[in-house]
C-alpha positions in Angstrom: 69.6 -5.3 -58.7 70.2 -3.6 -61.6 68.1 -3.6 -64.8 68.3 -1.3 -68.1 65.1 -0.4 -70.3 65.5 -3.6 -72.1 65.7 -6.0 -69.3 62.1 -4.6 -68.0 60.9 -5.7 -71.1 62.7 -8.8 -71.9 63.5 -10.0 -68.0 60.2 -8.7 -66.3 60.0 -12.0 -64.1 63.4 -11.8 -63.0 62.7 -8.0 -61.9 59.4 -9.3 -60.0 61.2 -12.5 -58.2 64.1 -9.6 -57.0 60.7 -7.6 -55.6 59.6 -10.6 -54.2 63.3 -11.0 -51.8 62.6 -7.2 -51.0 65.7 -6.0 -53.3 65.0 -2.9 -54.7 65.5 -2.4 -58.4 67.2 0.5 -60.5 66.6 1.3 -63.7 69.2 2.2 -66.1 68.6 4.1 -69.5 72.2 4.2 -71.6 73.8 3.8 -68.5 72.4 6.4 -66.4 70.4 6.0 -63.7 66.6 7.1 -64.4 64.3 5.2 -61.5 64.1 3.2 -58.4 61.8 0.4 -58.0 61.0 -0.1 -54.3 59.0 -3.3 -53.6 55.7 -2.6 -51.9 55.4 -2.7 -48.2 53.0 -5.3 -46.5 50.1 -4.0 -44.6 50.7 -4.9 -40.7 48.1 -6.8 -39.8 46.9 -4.3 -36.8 44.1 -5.1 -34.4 41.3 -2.2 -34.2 42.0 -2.4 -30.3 45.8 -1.7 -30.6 45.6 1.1 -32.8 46.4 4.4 -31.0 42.7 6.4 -31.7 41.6 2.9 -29.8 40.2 4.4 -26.2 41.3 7.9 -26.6 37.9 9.4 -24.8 37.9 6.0 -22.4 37.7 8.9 -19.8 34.2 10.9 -21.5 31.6 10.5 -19.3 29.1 11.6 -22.3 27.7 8.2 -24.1 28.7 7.8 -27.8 25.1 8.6 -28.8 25.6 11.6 -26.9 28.9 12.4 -28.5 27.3 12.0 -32.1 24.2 14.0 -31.2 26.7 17.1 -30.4 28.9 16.9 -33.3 25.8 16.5 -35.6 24.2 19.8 -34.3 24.1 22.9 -36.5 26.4 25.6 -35.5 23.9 27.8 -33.8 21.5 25.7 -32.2 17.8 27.7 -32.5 
């Protein structure tokens, strides 16, 4: 879709419904192109266990508590 300064003013729920069908939207000033409205991109609903950090140590042997006791240690343990 197409839409000049104007029309974002006047036609602002015509510009939203062409969002809402995923069209993406340029903006023309005298004619000229000056912008591209993209319509956002929905959030994938993605299960913490199929995420990719999901299980990465599955092989440590060390205990999470274990794990977070070493990180939290100061450099140069006295």
């Amino acid at each position: 879709m197409k839409a000049s300064v104007v029309d974002l003013r006047y036609k602002t729920s015509d510009i939203l419904k062409a969002l809402d069908r995923n069209e993406t939207v340029t903006v023309l000033y005298h004619g000229k192109v000056k912008g591209i409205i993209k319509p956002a991109k929905e959030k994938s609903a993605l299960k913490v266990k199929d995420h990719p950090f999901f299980g990465m140590h599955s092989e440590a042997e060390a205990t999470v508590l274990d794990e977070l006791e070493n990180m939290r240690k100061p450099r140069h343990d006295l």
